[in-house]
gemmi code that builds the backbone of each chain (N, CA, C; Angstrom):
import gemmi

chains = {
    "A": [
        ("UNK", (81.204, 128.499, 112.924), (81.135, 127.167, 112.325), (82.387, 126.357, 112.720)),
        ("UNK", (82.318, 125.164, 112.984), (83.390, 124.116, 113.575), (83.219, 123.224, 112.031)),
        ("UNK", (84.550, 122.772, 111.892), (84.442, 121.705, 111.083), (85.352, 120.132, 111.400)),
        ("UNK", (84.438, 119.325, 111.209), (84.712, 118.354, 111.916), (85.478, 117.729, 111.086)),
        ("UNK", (86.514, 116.145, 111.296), (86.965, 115.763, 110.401), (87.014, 114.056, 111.050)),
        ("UNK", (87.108, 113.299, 110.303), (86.902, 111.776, 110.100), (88.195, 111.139, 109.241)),
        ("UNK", (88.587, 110.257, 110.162), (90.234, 109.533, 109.452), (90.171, 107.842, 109.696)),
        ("UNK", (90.543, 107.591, 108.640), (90.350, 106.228, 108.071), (89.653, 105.376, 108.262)),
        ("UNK", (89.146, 104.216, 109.276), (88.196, 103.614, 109.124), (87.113, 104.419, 109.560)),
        ("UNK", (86.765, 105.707, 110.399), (85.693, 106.148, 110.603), (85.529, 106.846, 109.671)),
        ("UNK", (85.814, 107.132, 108.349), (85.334, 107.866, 107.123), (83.726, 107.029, 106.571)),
        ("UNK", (84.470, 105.657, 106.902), (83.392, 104.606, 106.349), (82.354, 104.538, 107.289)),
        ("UNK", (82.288, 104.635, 108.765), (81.411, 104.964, 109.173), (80.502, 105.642, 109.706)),
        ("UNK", (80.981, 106.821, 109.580), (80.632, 107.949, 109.846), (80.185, 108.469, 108.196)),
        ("UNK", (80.600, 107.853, 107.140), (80.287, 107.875, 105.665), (80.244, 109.335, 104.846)),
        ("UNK", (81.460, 109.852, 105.883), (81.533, 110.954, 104.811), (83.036, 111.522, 105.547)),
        ("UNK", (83.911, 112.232, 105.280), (85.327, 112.927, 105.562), (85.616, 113.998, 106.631)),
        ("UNK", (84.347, 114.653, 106.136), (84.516, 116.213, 106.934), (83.350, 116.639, 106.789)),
        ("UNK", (82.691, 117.499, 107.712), (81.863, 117.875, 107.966), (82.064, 119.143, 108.919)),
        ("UNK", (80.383, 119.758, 108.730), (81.082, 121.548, 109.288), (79.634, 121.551, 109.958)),
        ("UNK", (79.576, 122.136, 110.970), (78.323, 122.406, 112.120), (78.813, 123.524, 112.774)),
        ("UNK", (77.221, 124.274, 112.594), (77.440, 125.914, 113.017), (76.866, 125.579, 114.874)),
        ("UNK", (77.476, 126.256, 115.315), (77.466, 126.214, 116.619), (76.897, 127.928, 117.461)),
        ("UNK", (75.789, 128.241, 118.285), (75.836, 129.796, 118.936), (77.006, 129.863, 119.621)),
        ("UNK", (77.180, 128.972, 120.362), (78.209, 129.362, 121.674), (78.897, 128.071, 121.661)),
        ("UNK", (80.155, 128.394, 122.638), (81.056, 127.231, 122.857), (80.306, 125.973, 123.471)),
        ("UNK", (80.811, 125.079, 123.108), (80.018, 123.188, 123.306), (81.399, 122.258, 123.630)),
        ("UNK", (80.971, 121.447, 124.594), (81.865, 120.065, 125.179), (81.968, 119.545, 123.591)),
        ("UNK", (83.030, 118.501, 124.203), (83.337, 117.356, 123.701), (82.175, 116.585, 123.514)),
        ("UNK", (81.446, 116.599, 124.998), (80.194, 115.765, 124.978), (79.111, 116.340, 124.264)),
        ("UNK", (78.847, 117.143, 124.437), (77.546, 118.041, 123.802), (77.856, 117.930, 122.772)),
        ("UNK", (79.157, 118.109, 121.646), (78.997, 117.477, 120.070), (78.933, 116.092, 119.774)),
        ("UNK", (79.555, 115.388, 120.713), (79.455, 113.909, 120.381), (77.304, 113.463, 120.253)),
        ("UNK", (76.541, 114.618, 121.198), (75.025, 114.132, 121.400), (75.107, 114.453, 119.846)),
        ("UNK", (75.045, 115.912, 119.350), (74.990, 115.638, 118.047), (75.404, 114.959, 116.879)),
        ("UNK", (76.362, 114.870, 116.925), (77.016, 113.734, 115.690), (76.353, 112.445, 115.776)),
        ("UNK", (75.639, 112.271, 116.695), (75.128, 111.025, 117.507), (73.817, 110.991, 116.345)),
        ("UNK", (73.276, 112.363, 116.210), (72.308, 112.305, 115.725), (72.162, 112.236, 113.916)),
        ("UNK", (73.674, 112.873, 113.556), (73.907, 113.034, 112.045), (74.697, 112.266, 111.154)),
        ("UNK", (75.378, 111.423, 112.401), (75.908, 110.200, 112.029), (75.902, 108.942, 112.745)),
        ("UNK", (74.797, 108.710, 113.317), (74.426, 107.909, 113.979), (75.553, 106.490, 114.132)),
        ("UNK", (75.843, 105.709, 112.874), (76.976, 104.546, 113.530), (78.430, 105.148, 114.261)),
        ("UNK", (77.914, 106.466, 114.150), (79.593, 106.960, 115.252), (78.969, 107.124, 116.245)),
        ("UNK", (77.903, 106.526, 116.737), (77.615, 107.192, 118.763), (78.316, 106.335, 119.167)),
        ("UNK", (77.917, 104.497, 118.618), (78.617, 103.618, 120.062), (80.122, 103.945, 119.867)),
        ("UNK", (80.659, 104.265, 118.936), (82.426, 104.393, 118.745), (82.710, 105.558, 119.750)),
        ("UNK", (82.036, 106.724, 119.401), (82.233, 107.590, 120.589), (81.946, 107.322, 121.775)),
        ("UNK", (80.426, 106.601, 122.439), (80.561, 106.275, 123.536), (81.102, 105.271, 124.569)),
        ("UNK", (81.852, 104.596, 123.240), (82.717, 103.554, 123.613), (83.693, 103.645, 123.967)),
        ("UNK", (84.194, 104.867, 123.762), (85.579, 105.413, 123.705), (86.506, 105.140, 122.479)),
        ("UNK", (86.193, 104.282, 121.443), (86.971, 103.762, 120.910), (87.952, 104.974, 119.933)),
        ("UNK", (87.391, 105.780, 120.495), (88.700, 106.686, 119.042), (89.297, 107.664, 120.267)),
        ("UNK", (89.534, 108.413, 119.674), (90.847, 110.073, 120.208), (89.978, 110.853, 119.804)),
        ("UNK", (89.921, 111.868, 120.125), (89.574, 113.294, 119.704), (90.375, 114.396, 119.923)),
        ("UNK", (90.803, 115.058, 118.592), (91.484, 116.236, 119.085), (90.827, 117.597, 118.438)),
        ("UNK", (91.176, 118.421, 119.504), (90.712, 119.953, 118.916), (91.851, 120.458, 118.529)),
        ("UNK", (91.697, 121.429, 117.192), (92.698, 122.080, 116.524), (94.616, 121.549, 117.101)),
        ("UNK", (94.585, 120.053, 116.247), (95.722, 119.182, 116.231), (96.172, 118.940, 117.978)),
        ("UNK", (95.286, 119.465, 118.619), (95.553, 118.613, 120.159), (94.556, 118.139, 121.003)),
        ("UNK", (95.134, 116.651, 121.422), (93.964, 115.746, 121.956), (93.378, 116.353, 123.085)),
        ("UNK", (92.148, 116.069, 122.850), (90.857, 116.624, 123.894), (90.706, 115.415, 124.611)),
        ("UNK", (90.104, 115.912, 125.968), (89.228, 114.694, 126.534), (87.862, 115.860, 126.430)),
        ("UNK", (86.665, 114.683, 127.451), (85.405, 114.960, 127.439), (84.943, 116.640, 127.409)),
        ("UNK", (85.710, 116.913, 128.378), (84.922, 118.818, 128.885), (86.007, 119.629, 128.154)),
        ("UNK", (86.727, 118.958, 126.982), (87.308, 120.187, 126.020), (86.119, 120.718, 125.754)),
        ("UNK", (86.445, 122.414, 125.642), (85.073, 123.187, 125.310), (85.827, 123.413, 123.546)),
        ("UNK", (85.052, 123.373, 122.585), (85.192, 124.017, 121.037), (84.219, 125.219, 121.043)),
        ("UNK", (85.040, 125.821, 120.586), (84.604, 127.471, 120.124), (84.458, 127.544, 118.789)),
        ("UNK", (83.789, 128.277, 118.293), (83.809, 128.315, 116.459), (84.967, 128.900, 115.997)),
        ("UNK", (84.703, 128.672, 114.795), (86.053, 127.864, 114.194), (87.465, 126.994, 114.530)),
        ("UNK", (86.617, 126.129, 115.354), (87.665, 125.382, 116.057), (87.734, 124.227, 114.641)),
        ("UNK", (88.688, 123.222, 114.509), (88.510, 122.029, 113.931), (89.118, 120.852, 114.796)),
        ("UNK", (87.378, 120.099, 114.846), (87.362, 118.867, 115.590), (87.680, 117.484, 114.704)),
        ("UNK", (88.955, 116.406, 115.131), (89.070, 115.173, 114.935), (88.423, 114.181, 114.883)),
        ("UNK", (88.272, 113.152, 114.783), (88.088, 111.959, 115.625), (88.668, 110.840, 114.779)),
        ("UNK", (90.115, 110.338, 115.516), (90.784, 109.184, 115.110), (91.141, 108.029, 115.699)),
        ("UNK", (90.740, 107.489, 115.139), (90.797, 105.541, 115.307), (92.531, 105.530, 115.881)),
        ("UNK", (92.331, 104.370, 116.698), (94.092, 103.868, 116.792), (94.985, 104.040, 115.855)),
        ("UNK", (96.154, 104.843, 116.259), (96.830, 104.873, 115.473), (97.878, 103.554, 114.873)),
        ("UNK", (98.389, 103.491, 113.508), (99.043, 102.047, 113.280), (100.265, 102.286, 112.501)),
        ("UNK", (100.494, 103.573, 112.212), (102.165, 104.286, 111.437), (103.427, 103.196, 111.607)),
        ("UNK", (104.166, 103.439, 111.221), (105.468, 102.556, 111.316), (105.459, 101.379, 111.199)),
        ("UNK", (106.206, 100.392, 111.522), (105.927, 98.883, 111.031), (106.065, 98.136, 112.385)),
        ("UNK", (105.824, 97.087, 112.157), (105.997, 96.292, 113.376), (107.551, 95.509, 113.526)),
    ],
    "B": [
        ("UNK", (112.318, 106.946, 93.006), (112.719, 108.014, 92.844), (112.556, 108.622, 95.032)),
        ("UNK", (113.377, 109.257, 95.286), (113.984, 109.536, 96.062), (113.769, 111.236, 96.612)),
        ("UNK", (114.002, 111.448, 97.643), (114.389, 112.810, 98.394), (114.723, 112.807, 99.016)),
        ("UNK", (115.723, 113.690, 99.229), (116.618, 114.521, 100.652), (116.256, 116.260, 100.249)),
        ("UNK", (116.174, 116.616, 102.173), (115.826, 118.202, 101.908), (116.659, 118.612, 103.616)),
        ("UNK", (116.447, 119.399, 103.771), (117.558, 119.514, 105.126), (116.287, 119.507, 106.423)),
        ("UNK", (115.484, 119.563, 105.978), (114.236, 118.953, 106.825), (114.196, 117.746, 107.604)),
        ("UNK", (113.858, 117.956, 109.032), (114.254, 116.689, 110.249), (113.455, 116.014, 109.873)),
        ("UNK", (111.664, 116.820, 109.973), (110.538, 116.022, 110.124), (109.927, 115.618, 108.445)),
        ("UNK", (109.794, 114.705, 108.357), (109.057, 115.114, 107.082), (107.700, 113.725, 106.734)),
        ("UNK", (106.996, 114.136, 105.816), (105.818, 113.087, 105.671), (105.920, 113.214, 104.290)),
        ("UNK", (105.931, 111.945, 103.608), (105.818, 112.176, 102.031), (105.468, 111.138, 101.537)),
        ("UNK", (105.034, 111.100, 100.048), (104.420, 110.252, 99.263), (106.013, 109.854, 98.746)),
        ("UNK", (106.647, 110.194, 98.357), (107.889, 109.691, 97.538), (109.141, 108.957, 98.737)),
        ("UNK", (109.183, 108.107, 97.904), (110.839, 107.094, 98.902), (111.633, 107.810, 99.490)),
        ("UNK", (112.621, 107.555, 100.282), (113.481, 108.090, 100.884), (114.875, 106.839, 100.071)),
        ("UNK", (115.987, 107.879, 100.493), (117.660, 107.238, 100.183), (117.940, 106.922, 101.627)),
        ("UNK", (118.457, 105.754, 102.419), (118.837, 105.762, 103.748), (120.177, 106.044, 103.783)),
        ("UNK", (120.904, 105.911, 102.695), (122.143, 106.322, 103.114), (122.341, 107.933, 102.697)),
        ("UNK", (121.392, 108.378, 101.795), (121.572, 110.243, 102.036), (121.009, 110.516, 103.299)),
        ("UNK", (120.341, 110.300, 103.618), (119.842, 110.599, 104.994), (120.758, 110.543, 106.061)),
        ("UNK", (120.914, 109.561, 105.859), (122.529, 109.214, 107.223), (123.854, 110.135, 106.639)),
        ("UNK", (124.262, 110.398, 105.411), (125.049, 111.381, 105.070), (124.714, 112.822, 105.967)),
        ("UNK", (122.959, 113.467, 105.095), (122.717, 114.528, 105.210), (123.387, 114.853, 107.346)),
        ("UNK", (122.935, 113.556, 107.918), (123.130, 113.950, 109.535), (124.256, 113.533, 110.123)),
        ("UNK", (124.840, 113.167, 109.310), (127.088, 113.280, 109.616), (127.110, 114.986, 109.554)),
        ("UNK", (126.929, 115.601, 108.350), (126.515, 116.660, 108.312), (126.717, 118.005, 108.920)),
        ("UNK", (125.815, 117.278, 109.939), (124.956, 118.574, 111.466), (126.193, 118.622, 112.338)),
        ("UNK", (127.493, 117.913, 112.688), (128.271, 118.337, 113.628), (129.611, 117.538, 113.520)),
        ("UNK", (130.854, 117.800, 113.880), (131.547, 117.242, 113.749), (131.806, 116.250, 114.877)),
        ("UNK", (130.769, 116.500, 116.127), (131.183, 115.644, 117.049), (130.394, 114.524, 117.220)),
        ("UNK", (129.485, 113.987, 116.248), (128.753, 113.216, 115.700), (129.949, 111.888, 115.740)),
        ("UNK", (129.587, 110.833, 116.685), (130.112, 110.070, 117.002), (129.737, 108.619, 116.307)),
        ("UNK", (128.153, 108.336, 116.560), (127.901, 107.423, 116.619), (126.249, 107.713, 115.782)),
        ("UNK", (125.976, 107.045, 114.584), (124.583, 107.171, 114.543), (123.538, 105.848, 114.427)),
        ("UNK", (122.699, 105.838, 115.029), (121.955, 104.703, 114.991), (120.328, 105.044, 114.090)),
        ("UNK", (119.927, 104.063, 113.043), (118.603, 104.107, 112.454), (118.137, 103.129, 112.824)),
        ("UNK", (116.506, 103.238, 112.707), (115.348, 102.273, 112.111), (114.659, 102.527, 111.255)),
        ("UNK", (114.760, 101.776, 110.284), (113.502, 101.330, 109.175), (112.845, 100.387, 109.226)),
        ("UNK", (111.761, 100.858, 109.145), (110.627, 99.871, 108.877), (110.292, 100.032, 107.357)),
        ("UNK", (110.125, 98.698, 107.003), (109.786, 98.205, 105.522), (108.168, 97.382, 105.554)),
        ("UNK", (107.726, 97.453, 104.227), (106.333, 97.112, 103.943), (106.479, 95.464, 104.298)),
        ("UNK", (105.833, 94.578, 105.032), (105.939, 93.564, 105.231), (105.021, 92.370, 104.532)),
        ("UNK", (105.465, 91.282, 103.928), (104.159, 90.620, 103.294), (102.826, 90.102, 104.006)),
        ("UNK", (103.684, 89.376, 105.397), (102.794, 88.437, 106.522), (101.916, 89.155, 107.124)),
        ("UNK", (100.549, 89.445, 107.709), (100.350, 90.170, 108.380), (99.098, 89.007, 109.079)),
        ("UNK", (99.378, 88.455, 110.523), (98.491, 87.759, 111.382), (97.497, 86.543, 110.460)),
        ("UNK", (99.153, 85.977, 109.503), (98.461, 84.756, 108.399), (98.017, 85.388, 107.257)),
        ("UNK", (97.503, 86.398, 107.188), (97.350, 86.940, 105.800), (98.733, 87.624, 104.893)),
        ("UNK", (97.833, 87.180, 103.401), (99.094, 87.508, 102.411), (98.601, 88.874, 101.937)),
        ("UNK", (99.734, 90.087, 102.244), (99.108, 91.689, 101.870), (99.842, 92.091, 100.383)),
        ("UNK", (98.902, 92.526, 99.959), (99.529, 92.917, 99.048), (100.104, 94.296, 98.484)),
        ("UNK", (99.115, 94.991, 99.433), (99.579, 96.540, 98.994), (99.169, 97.118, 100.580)),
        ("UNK", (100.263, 98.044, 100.892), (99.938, 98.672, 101.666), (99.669, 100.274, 101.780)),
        ("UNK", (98.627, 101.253, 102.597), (98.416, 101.959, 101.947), (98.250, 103.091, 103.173)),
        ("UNK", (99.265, 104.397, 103.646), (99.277, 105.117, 104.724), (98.569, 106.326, 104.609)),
        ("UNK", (98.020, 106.665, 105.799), (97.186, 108.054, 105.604), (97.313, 109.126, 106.883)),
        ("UNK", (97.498, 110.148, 106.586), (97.701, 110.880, 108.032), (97.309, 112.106, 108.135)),
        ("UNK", (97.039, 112.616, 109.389), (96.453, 113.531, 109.613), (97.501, 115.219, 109.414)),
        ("UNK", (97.505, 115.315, 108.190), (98.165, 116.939, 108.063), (98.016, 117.790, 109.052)),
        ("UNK", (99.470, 118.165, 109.359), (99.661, 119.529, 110.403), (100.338, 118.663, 111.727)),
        ("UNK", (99.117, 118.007, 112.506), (98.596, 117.136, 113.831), (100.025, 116.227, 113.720)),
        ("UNK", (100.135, 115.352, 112.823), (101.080, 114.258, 112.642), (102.714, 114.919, 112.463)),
        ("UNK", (102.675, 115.943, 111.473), (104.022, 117.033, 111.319), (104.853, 117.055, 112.753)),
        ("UNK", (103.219, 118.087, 113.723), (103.310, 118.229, 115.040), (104.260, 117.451, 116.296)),
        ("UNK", (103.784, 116.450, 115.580), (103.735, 115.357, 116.751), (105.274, 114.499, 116.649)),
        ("UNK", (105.618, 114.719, 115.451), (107.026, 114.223, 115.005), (107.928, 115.182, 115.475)),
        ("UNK", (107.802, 116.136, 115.166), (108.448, 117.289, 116.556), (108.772, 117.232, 117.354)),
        ("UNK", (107.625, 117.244, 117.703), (107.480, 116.816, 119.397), (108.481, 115.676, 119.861)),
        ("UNK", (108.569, 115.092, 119.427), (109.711, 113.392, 119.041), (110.603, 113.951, 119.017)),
        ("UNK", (111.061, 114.758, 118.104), (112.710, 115.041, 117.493), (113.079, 115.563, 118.908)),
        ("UNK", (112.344, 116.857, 119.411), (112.660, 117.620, 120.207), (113.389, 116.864, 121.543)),
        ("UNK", (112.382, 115.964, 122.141), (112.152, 115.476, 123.422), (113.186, 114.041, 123.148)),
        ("UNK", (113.436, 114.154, 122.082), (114.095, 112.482, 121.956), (115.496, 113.527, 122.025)),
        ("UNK", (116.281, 114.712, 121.672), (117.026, 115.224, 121.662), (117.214, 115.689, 123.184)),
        ("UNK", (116.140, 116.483, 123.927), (116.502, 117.008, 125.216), (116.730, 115.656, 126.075)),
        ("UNK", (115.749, 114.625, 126.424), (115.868, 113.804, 127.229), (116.802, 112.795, 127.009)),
        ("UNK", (117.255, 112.698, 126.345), (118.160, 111.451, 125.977), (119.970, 111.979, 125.265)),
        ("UNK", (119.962, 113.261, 125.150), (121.392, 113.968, 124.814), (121.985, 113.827, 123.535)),
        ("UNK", (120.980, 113.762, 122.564), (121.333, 113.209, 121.829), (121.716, 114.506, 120.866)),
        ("UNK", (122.650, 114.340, 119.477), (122.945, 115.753, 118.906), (121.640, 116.309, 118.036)),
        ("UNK", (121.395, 115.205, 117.311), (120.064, 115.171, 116.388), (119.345, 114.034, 116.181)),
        ("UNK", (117.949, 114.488, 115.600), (117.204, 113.171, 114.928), (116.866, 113.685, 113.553)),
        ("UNK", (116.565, 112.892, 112.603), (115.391, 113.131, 111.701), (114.661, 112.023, 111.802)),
        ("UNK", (113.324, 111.836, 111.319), (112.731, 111.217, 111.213), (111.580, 111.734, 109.729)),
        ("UNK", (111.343, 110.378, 109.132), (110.732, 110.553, 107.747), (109.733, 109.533, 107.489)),
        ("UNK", (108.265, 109.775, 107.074), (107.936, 108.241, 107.118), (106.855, 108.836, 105.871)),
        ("UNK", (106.429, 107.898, 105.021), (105.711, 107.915, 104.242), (104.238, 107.233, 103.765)),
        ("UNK", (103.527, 108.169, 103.016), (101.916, 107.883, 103.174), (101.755, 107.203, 102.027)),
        ("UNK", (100.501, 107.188, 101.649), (100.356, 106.480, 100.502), (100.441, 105.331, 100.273)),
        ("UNK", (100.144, 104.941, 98.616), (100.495, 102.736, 98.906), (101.943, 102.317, 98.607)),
        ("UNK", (102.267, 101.728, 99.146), (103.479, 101.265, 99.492), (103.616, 99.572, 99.402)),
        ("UNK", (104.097, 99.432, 98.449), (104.664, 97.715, 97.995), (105.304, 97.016, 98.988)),
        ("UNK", (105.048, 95.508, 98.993), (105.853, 95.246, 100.055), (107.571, 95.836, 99.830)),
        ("UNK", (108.199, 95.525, 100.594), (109.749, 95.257, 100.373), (110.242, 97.540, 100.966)),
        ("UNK", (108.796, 97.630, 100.176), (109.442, 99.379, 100.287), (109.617, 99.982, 101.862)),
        ("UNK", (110.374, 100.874, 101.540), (110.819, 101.348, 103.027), (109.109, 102.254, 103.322)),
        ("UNK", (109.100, 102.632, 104.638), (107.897, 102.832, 105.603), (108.423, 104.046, 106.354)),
        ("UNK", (108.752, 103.950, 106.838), (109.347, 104.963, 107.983), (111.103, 104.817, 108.220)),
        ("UNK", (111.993, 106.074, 108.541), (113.266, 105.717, 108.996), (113.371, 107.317, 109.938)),
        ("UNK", (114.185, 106.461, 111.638), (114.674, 107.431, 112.156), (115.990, 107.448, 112.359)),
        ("UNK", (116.808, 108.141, 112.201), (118.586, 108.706, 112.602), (118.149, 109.440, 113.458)),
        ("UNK", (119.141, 108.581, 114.231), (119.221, 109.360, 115.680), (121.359, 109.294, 116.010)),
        ("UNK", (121.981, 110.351, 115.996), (123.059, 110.878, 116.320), (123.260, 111.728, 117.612)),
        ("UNK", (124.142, 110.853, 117.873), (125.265, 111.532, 119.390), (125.975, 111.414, 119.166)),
        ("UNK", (127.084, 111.715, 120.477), (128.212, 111.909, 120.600), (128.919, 109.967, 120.970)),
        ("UNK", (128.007, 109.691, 121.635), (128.293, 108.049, 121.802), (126.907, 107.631, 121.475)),
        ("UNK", (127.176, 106.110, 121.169), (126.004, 105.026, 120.782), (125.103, 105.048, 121.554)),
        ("UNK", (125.119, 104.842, 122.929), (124.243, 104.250, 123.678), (123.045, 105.200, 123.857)),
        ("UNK", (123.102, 106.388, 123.952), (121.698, 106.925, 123.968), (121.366, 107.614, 122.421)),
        ("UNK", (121.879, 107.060, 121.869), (121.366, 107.236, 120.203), (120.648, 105.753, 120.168)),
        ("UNK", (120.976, 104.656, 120.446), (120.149, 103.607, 120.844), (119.179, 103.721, 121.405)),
        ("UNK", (118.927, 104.202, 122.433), (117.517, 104.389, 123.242), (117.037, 105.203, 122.678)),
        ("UNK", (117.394, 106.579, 122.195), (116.728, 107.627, 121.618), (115.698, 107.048, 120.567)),
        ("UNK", (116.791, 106.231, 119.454), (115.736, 105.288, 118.450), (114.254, 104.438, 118.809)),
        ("UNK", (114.988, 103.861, 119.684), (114.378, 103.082, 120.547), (112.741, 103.965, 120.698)),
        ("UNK", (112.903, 104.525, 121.946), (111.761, 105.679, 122.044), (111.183, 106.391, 121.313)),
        ("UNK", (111.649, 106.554, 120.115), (111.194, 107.658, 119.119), (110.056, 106.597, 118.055)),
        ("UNK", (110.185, 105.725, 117.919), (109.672, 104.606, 116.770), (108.251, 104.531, 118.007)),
        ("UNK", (108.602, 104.092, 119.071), (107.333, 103.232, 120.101), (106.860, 104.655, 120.173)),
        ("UNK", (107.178, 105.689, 120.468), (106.128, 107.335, 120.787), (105.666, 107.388, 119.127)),
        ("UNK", (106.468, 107.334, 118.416), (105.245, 107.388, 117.490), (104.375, 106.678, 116.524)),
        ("UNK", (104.513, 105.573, 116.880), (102.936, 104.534, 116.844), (102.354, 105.356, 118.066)),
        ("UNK", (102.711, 105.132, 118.792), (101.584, 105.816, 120.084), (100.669, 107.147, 119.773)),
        ("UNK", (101.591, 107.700, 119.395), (101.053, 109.163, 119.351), (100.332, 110.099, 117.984)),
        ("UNK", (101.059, 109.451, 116.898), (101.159, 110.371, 115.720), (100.202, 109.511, 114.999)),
        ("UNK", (99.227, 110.432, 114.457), (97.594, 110.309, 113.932), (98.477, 109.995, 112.131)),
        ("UNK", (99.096, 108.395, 112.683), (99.149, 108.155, 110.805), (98.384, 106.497, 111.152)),
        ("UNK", (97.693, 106.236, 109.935), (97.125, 105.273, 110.021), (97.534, 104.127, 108.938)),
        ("UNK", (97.477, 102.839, 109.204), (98.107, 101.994, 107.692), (96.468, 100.910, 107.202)),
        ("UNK", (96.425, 100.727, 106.429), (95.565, 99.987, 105.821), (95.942, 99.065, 104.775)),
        ("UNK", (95.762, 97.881, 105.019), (96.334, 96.697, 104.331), (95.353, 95.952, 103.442)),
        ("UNK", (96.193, 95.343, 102.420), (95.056, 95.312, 101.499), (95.487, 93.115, 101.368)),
        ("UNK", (94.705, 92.684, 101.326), (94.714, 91.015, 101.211), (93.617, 90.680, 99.826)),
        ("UNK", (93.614, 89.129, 100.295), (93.304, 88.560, 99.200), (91.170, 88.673, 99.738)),
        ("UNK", (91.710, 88.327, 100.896), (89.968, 89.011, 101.822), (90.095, 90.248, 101.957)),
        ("UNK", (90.178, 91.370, 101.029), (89.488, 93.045, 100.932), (90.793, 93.450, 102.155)),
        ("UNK", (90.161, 95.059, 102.360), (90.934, 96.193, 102.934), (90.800, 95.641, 104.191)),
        ("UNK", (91.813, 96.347, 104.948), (91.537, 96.457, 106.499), (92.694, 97.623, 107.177)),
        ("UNK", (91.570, 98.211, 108.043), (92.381, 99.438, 108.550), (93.267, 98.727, 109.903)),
        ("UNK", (94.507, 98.890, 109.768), (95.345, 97.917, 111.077), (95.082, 99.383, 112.560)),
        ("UNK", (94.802, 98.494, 113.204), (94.287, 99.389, 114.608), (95.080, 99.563, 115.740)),
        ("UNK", (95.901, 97.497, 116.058), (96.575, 97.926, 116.899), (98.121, 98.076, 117.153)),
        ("UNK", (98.232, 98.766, 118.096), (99.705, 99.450, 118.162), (100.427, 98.214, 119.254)),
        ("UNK", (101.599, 97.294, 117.707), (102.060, 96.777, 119.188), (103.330, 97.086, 119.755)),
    ],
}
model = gemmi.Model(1)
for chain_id, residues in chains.items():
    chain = gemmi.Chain(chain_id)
    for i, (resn, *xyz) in enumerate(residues, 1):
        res = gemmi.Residue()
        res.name, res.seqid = resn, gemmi.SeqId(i, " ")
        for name, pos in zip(("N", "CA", "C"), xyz):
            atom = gemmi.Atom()
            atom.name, atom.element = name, gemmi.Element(name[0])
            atom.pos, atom.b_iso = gemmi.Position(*pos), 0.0
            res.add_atom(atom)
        chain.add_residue(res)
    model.add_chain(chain)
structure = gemmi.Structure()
structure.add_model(model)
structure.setup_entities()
């Protein structure tokens, strides 16, 4: 099982925090994004837009990161910390 | 209400003291020459809007990580003796402090840049997010300038 996680404005659209999907075998970046596509549907165009980061277990992935179970997958919006 | 802990990196809901902080890293060496900070404070203006509360959130562990990563590399590449860096989550009033880094050498000038670099890498890098609150509802701030 992978558990996924959702940070700040994509909580709201993706409409829920965290989430956990059992997986047989190791899966892309891409191959979970088809699913999430399907279980949270207003996160496909953000994902296929590129518009967020993704990291696997606290380090950023691109596309052909492979996740293995019990990995924990990200996905965060621009970051905006510190002040201007 | 306030903390100091001998901890470089830290993320917290509670204020920071800037001048224990700058004490705690006189501290670390006697050849501590020169130290340079930045703070960032909660700001009212934000692109014409009036904010009223501001409110930080970050990714546990990932963000810890990544401030590290900062201290470390802002120390090897730039010669510097130490950093800390401290920034805080949660809602935050205007006027209140936000983030502060000390950065100490032996001379100013690359405790200057060190600062310098360490503030811009982490907007860049470190999975903390701010959300501002106006008189028109929430808004998650996105970009890094």
């Amino acid at each position: 099982m992978i558990t996924i996680k959702y940070f700040a404005s994509l909580k709201s659209i993706a409409e829920k925090e965290e989430d956990s999907l059992t997986i047989e075998s190791p899966i892309s970046i891409d191959q979970l994004s088809d699913i999430i596509a399907k279980t949270a549907p207003k996160m496909e165009a953000i994902i296929r837009e590129k518009k967020v980061m993704i990291s696997v277990n606290q380090e950023m992935a691109s596309a052909d990161t492979i996740i293995h179970d019990g990995d924990e997958v990200a996905f965060l919006p621009p970051f905006s910390g510190g002040a201007k | 209400m306030s903390t100091t802990t001998d901890a470089k990196i830290r993320i917290q809901l509670e204020d920071f003291s800037v001048t224990d902080e700058i004490e705690a890293m006189k501290k670390v060496s006697r050849n501590i020459g020169g130290i340079t900070t930045f703070l960032g404070t909660g700001r009212e203006l934000s692109k014409g809007q009036t904010i009223s509360e501001l409110n930080f959130e970050h990714y546990p562990k990932m963000a810890e990580k990544k401030l590290e990563e900062i201290r470390e590399k802002s120390i090897k590449d730039f010669g510097i003796i130490d950093m800390s860096i401290i920034h805080r989550i949660g809602p935050i009033d205007i006027g209140e402090n936000i983030v502060l880094i000390v950065a100490a050498g032996e001379h100013r000038g690359e405790t200057f840049k060190a600062c310098e670099w360490a503030i811009a890498e982490l907007k860049r890098t470190t999975p903390i997010w701010k959300r501002e609150t106006t008189t028109t509802g929430e808004v998650w701030v996105q970009d890094t300038p």
